[in-house]
Chimera marker file (.cmm) of the C-alpha trace (Angstrom):
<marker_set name="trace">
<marker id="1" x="-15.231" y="-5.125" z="4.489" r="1" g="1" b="0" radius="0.5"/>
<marker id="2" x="-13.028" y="-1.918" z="3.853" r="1" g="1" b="0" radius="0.5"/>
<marker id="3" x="-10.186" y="-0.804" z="2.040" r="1" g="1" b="0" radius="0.5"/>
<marker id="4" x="-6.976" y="1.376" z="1.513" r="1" g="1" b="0" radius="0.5"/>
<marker id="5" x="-5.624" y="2.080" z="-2.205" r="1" g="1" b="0" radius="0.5"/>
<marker id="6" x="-2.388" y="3.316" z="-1.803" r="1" g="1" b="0" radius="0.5"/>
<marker id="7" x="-0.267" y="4.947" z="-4.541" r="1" g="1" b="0" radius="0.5"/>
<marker id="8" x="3.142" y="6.061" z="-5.055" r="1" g="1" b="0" radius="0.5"/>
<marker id="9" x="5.800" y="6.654" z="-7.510" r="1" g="1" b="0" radius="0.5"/>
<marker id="10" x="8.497" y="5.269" z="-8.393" r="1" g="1" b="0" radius="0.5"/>
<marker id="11" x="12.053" y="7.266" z="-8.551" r="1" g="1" b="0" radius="0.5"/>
<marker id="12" x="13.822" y="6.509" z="-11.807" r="1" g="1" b="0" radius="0.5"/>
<marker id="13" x="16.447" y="3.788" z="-12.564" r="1" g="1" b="0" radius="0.5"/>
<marker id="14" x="15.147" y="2.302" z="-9.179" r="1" g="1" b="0" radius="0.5"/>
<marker id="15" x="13.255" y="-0.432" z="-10.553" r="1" g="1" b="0" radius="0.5"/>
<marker id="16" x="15.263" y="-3.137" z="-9.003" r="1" g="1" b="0" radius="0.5"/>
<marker id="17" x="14.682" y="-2.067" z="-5.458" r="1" g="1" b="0" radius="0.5"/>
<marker id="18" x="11.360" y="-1.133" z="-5.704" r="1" g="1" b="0" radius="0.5"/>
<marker id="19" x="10.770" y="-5.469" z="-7.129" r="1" g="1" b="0" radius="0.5"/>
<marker id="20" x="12.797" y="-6.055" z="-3.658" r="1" g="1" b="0" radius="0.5"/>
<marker id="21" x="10.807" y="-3.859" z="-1.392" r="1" g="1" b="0" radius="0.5"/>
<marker id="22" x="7.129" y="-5.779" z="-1.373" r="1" g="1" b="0" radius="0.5"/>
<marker id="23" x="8.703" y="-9.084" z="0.044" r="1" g="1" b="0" radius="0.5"/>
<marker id="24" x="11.194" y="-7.544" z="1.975" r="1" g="1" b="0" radius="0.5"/>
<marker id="25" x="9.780" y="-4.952" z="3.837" r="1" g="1" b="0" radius="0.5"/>
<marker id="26" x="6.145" y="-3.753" z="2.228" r="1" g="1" b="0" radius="0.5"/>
<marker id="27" x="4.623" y="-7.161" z="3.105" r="1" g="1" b="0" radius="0.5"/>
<marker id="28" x="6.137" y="-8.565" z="6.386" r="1" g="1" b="0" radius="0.5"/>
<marker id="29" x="4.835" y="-4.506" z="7.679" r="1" g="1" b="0" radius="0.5"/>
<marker id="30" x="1.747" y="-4.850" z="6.413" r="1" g="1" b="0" radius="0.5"/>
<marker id="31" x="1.281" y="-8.507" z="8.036" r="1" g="1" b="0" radius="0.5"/>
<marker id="32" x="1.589" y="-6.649" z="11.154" r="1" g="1" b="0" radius="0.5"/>
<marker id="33" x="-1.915" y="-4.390" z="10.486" r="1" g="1" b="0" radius="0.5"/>
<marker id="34" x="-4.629" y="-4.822" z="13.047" r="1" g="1" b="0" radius="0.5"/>
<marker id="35" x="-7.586" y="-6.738" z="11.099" r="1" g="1" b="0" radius="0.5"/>
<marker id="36" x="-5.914" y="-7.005" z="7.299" r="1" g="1" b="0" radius="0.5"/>
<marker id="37" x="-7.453" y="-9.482" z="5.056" r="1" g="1" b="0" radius="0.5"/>
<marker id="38" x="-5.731" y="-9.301" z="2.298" r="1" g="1" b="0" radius="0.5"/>
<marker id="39" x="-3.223" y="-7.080" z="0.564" r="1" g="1" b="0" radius="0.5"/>
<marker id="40" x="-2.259" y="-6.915" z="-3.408" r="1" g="1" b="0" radius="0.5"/>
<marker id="41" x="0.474" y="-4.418" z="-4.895" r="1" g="1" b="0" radius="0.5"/>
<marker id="42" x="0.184" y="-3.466" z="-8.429" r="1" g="1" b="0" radius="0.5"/>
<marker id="43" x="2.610" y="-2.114" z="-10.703" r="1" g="1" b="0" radius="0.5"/>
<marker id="44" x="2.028" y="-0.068" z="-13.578" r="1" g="1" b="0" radius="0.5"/>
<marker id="45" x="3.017" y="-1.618" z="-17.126" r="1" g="1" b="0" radius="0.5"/>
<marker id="46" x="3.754" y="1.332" z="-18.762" r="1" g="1" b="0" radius="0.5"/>
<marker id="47" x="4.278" y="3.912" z="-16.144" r="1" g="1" b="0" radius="0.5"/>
<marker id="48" x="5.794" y="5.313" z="-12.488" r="1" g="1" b="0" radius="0.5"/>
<marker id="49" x="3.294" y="3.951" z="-10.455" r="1" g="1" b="0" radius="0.5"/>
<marker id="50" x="2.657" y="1.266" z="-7.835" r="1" g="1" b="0" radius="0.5"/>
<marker id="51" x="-0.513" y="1.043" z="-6.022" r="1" g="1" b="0" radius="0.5"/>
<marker id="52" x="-1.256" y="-1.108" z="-3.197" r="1" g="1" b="0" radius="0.5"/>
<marker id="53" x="-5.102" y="-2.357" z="-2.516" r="1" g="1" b="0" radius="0.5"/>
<marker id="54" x="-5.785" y="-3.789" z="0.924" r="1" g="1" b="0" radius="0.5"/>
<marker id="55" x="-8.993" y="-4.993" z="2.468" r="1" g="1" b="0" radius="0.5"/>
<marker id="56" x="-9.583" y="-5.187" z="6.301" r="1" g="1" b="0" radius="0.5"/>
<marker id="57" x="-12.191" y="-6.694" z="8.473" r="1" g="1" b="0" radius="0.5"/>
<marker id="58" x="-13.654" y="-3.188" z="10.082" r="1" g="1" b="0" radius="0.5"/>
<marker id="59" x="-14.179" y="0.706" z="8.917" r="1" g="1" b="0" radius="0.5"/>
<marker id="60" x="-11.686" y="1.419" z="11.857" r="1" g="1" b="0" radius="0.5"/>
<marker id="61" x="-9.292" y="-0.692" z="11.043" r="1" g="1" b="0" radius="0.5"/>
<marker id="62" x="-8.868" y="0.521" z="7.906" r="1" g="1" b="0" radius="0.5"/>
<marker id="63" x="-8.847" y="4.145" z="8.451" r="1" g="1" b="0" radius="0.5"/>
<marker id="64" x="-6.558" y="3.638" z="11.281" r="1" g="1" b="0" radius="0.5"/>
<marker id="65" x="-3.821" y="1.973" z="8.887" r="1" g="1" b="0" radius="0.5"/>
<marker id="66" x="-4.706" y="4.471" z="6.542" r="1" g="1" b="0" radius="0.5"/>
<marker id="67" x="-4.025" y="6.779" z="8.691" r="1" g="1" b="0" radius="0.5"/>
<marker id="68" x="-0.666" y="5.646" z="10.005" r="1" g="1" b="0" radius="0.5"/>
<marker id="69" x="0.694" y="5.039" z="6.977" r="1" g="1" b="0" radius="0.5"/>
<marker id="70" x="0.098" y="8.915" z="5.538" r="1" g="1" b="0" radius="0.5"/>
<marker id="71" x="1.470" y="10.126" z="8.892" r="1" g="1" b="0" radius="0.5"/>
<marker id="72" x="4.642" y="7.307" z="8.237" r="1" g="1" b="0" radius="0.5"/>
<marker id="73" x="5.327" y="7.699" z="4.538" r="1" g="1" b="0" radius="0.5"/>
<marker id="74" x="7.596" y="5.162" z="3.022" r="1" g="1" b="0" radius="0.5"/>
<marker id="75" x="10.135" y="4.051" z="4.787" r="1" g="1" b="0" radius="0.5"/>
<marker id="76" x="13.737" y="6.132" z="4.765" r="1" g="1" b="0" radius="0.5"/>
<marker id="77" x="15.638" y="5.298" z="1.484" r="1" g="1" b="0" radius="0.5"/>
<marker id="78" x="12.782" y="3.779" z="-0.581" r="1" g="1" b="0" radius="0.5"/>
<marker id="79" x="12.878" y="4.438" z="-4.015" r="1" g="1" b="0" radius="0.5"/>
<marker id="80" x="9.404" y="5.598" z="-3.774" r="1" g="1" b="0" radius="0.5"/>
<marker id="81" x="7.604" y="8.618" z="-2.822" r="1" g="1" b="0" radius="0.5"/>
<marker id="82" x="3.746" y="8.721" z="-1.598" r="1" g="1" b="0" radius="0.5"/>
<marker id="83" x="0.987" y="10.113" z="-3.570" r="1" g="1" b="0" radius="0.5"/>
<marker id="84" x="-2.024" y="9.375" z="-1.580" r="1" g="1" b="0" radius="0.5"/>
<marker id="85" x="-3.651" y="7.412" z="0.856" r="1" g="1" b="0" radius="0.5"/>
<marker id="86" x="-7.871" y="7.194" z="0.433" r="1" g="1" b="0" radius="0.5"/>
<marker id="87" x="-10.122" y="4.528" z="2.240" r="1" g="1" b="0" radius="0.5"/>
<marker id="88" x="-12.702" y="2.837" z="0.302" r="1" g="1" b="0" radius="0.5"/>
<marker id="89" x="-15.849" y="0.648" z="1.517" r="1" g="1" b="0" radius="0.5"/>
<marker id="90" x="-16.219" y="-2.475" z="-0.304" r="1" g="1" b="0" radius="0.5"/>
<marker id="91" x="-19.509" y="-3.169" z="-1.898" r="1" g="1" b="0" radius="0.5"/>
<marker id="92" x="-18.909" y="-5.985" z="-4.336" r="1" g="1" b="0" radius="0.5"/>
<marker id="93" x="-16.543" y="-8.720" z="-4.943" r="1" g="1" b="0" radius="0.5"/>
<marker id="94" x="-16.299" y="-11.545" z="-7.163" r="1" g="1" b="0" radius="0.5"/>
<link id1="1" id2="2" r="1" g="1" b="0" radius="0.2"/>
<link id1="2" id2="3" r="1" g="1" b="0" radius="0.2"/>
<link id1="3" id2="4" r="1" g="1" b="0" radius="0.2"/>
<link id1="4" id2="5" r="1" g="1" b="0" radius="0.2"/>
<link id1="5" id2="6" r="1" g="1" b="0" radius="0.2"/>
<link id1="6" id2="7" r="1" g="1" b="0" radius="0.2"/>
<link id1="7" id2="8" r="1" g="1" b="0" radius="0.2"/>
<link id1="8" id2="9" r="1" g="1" b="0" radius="0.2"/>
<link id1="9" id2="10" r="1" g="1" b="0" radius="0.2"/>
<link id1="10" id2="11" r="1" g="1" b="0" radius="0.2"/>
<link id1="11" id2="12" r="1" g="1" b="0" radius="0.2"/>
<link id1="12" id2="13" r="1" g="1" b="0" radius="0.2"/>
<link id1="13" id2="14" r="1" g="1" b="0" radius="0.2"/>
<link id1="14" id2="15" r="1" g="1" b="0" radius="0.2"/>
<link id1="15" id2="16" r="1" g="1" b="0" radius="0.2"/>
<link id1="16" id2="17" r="1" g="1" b="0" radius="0.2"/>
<link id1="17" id2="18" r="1" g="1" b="0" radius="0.2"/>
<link id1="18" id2="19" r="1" g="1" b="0" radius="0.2"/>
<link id1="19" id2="20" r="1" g="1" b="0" radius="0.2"/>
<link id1="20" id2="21" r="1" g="1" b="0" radius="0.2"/>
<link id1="21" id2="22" r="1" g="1" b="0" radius="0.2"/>
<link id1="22" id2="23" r="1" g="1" b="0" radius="0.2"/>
<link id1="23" id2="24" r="1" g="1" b="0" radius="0.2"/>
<link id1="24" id2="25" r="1" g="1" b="0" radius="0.2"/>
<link id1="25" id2="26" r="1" g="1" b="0" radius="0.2"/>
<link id1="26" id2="27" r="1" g="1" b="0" radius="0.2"/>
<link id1="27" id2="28" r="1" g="1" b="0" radius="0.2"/>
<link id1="28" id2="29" r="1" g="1" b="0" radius="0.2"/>
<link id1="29" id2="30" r="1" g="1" b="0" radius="0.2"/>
<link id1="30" id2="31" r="1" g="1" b="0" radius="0.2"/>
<link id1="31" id2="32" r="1" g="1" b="0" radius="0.2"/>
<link id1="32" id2="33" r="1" g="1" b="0" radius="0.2"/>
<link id1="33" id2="34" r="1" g="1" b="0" radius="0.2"/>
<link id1="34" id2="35" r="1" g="1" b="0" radius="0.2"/>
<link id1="35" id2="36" r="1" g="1" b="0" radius="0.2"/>
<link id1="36" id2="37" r="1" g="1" b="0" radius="0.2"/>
<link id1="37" id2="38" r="1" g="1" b="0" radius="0.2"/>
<link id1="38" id2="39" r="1" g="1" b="0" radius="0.2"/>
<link id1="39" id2="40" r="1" g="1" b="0" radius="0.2"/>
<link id1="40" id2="41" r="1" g="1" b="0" radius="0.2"/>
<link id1="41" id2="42" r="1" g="1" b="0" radius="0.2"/>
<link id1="42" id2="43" r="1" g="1" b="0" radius="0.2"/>
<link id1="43" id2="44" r="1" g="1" b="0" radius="0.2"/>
<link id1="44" id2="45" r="1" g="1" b="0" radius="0.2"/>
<link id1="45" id2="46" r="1" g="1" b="0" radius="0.2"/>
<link id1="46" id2="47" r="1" g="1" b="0" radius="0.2"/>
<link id1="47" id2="48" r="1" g="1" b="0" radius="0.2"/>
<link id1="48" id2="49" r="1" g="1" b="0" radius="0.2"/>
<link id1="49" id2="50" r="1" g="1" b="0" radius="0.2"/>
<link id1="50" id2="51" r="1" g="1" b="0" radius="0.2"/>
<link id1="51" id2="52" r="1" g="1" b="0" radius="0.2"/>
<link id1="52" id2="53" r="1" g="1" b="0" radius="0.2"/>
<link id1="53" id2="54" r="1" g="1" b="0" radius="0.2"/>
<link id1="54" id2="55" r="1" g="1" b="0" radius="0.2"/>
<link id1="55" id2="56" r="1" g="1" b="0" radius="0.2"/>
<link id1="56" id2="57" r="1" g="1" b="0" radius="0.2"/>
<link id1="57" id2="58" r="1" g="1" b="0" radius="0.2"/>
<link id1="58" id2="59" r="1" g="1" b="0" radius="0.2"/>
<link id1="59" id2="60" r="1" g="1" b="0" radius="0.2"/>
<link id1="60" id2="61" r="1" g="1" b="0" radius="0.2"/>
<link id1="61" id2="62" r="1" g="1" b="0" radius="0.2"/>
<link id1="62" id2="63" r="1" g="1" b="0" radius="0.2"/>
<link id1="63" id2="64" r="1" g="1" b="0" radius="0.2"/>
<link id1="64" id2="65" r="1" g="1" b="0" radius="0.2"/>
<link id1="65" id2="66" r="1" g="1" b="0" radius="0.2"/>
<link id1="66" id2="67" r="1" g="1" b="0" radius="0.2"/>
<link id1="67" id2="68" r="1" g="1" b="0" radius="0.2"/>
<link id1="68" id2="69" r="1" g="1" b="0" radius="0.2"/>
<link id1="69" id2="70" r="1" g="1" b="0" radius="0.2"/>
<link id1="70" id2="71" r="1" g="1" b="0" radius="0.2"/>
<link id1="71" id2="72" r="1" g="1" b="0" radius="0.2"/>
<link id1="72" id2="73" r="1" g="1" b="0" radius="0.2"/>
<link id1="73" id2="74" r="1" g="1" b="0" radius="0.2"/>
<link id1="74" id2="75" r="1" g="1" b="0" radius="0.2"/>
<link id1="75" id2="76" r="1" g="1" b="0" radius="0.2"/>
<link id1="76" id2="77" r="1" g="1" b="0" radius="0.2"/>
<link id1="77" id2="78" r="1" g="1" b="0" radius="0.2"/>
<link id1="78" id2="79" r="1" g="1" b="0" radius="0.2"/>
<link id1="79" id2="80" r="1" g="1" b="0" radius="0.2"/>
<link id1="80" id2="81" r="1" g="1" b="0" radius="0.2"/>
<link id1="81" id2="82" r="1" g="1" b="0" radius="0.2"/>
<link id1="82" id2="83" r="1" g="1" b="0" radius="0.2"/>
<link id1="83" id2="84" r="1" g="1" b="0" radius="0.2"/>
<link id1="84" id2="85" r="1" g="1" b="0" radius="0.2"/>
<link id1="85" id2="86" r="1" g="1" b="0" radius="0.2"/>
<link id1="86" id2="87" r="1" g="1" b="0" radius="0.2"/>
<link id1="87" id2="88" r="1" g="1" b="0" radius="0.2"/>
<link id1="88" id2="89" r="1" g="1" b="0" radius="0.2"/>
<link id1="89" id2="90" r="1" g="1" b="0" radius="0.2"/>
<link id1="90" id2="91" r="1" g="1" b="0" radius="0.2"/>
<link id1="91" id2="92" r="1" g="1" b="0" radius="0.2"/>
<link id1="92" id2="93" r="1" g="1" b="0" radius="0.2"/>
<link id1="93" id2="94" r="1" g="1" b="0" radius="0.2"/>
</marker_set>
């Protein structure tokens, strides 16, 4: 199994979008994902940031989304802005 961490920041006195954006748009897109297994997006308690782990069936799946999603960005109008994109390989779980 492989992954994609994905981080970004959030714009200020946005908050209420950004809570809108994972079931609205984040999720239903990343549903679409060739070989996802499983997506989770974190916020940050006591910062700007929002990271999103998901874990795909294959290496090339992975770096493929990976891939699209650097060359994509966020979408237009999202209160967030893209830090970085990096591609893990799983080698434990509980």
């Amino acid at each position: 199994m492989y992954g994609i961490i994905i981080e970004v920041r959030v714009e200020p006195y946005r908050e209420e979008e950004l809570r809108k954006m994972p079931e609205n748009m984040i999720v239903p897109r990343a549903r679409t994902h060739q070989g996802i297994a499983a997506g989770y997006w974190l916020r940050s308690l006591d910062g700007d940031v929002l990271r999103a782990v998901q874990l795909y069936d294959t290496k090339t799946n992975a770096q493929e989304t990976a891939d699209q999603i650097r060359s994509e960005g966020p979408p237009s109008g999202a209160p967030v802005s893209l830090v970085s994109v990096n591609t893990y390989e799983v080698i434990a779980q509980v």
